[in-house]
C-alpha positions in Angstrom: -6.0 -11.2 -32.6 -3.6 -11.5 -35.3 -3.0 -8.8 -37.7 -2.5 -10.5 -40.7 -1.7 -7.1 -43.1 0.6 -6.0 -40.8 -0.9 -2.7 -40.2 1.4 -0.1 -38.1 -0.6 0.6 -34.9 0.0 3.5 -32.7 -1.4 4.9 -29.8 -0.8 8.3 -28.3 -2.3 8.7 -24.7 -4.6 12.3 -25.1 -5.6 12.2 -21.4 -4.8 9.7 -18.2 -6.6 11.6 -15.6 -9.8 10.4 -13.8 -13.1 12.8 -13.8 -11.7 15.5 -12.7 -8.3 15.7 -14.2 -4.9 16.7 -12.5 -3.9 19.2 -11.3 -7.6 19.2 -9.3 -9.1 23.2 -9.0 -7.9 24.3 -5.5 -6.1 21.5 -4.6 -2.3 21.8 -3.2 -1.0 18.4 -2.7 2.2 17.3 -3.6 1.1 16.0 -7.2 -1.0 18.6 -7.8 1.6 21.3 -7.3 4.0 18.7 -9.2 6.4 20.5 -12.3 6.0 17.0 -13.8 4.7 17.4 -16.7 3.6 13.4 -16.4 1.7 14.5 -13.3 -0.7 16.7 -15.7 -3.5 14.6 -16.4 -6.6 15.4 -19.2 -9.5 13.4 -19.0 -8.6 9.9 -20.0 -8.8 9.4 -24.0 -6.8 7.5 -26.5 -5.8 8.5 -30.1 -5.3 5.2 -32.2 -3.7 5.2 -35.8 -4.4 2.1 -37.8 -2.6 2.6 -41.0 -4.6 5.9 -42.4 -7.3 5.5 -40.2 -7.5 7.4 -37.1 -10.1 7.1 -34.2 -10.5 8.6 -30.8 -11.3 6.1 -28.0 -13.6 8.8 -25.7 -13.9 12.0 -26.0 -14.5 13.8 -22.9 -14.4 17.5 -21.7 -10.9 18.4 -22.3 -11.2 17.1 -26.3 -10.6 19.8 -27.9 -8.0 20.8 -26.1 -6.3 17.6 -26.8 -7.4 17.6 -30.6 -5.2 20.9 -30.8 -2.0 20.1 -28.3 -1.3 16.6 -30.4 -2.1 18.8 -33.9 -4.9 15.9 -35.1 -6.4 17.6 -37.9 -8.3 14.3 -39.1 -10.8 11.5 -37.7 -12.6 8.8 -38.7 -14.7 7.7 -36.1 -15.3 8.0 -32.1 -15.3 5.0 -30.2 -17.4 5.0 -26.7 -16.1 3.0 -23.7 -19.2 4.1 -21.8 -21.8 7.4 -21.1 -19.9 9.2 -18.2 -19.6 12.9 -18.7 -15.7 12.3 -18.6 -15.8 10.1 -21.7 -18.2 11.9 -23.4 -18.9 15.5 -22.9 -16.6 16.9 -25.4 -18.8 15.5 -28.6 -20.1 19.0 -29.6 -16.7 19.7 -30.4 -16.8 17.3 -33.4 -18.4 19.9 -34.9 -14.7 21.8 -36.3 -14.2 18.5 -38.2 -17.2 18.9 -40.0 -16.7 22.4 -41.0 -13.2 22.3 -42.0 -13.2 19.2 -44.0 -16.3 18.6 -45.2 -17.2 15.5 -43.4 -19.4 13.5 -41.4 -18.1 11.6 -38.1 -18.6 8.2 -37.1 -19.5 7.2 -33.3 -19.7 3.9 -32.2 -21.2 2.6 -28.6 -23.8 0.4 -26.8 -27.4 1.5 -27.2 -27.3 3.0 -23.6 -24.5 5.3 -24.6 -25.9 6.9 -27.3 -29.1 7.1 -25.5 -27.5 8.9 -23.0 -25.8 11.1 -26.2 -29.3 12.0 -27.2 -30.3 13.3 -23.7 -27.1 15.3 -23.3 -27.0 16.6 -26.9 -30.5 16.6 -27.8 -30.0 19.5 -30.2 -27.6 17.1 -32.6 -30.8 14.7 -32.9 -33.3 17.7 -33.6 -36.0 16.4 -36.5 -35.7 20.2 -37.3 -31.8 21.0 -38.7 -30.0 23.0 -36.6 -26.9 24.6 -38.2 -24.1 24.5 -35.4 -24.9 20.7 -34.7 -22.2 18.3 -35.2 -23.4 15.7 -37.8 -22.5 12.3 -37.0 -23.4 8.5 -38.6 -24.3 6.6 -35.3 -22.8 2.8 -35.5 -24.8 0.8 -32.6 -22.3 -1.9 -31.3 -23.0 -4.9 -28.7 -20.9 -7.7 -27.7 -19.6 -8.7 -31.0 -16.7 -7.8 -33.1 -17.1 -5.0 -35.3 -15.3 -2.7 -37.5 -14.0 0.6 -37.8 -13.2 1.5 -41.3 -11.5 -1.6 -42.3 -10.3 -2.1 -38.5 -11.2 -4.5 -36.4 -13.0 -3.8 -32.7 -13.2 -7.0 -30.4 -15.1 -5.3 -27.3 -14.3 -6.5 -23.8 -16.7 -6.6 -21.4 -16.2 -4.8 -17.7 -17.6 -4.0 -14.7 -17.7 0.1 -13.4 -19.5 -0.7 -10.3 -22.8 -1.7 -11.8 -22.3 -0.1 -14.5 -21.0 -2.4 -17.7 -17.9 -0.9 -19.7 -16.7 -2.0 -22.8 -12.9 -1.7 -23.0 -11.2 -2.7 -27.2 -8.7 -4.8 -28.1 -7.5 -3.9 -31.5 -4.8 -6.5 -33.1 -2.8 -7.3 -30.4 -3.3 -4.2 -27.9 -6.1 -4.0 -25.6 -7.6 -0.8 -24.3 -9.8 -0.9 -20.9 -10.8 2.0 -18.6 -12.7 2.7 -15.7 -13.0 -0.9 -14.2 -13.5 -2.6 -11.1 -14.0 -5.9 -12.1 -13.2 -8.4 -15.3 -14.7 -12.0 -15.7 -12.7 -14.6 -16.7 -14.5 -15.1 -19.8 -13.2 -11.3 -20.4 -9.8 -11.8 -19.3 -9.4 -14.8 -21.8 -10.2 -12.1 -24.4 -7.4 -10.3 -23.7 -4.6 -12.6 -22.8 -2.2 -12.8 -26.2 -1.7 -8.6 -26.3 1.3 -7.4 -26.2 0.5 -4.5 -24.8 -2.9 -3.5 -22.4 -4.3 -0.5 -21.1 -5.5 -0.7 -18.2 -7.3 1.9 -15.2 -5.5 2.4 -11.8 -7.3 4.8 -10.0 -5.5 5.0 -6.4 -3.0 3.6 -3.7 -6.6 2.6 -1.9 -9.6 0.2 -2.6 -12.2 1.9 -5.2 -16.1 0.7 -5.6 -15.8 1.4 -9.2 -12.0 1.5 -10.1 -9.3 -1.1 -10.1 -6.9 0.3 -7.0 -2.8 -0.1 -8.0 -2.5 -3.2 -6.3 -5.5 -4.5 -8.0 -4.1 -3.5 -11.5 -1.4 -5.1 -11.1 -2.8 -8.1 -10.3 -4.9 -8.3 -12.9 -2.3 -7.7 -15.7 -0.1 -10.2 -14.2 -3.1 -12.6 -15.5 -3.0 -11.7 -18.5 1.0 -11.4 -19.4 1.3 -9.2 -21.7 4.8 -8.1 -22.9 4.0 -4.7 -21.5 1.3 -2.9 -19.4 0.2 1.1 -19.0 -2.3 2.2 -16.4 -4.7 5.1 -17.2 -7.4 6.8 -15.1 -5.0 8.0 -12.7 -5.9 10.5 -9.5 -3.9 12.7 -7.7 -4.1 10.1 -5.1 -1.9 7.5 -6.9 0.9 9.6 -6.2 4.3 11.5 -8.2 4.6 9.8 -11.5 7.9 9.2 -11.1 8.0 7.5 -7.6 5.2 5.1 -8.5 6.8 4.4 -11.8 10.0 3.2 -9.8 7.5 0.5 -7.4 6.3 -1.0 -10.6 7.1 -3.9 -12.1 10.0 -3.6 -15.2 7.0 -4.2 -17.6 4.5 -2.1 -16.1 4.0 1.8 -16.6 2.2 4.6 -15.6 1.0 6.4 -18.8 1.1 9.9 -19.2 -0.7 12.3 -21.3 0.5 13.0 -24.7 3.3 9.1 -24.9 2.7 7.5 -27.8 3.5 4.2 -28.4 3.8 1.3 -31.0 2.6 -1.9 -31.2 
């Protein structure tokens, strides 16, 4: 997808951790116990800046955290990949934008993600005002392109298990988490990026995560100019001896890299 204004695009990584982040409570493994600072994982989320515009790709538990350790102090708009507590639980926390600057926040997702938003949060969708709730303008999206305050959202459609993900590509980057399978029809969508995101959960075969191997695979497909894998266990391994197995233009992200496309 061209980007015919030639807007700057950048994307800093706010978590690449799978549900339960790493280190993992009570764990000691090698990468747990790793001073790596790569080998700290939040919850997997993605800070894009379009311009002026900025959105969040997920926000999960560790948000706010991750709001304050990259000093954002302004969104747009939340973009929903899918209704796991990982991607999602940290939405009360929208709340501080509201207060400080006076604003309302955008959300975007399939109808069976803000469905799930109401159950979880049912206090933000009260017919009776409650004070503390964040306020939010829901934007329902489906298969077709959309956009997000001027920018343009081509969703991609993915398999978690059962479970139907949309991953984003955005200009010529392509964001996708928490996959296990992707139709060709999908894959045509992406190929042309320059750079994709894409999950790579473990060494080992995952019913509802692309493994290493797998990832790999599936961005050699596509050929883009270069490749960063998200949604990472503890299991994958030391950042910086799986980096080394990888090919030149494939990466393990980390949290808090920022790139530019």
């Amino acid at each position: 997808m061209a980007n015919p204004r030639n807007i700057p695009l950048q994307v800093t990584f706010l978590g690449t951790g799978t549900s339960i982040g790493v280190p993992v409570i009570a764990c000691n493994c090698p990468v747990c116990k790793s001073p790596d600072v790569r080998d700290k994982r939040f919850r997997t989320s993605a800070l894009i800046r379009a311009g002026n515009t900025t959105i969040v790709i997920d926000c999960g538990p560790d948000f706010r955290f991750q709001m304050l350790k990259n000093n954002v102090e302004d969104i747009d708009a939340v973009v929903f990949t899918h209704e796991h507590r990982d991607h999602v639980a940290g939405l009360d926390d929208i709340r501080a934008f509201n207060y400080i600057l006076n604003k309302t926040i955008d959300i975007y997702g399939a109808e069976s993600i803000m469905n799930s938003i109401r159950t979880e949060f049912p206090y933000i969708f009260s017919d009776s005002s409650y004070l503390g709730a964040p306020q939010l303008n829901i934007h329902l999206i489906d298969e077709k392109s959309f956009d997000v305050h001027g920018i343009p959202f081509i969703p991609i459609r993915v398999m978690h298990d059962k479970l139907m993900v949309h991953g984003f590509r955005i200009f010529d980057f392509t964001y996708i988490t928490d996959a296990s399978y992707i139709s060709d029809a999908e894959i045509e969508k992406v190929k042309g990026s320059k750079v994709v995101v894409l999950n790579a959960l473990r060494n080992s075969k995952h019913i509802s995560h692309f493994s290493l191997a797998e990832a790999v695979d599936v961005i050699k497909r596509i050929n883009p100019e270069h490749a960063y894998f998200t949604h990472i266990s503890h299991f994958l391994g030391l950042h910086d001896e799986v980096e080394k197995k990888l090919p030149s233009n494939i990466h393990l992200a980390y949290d808090n890299l920022t790139i530019s496309i």
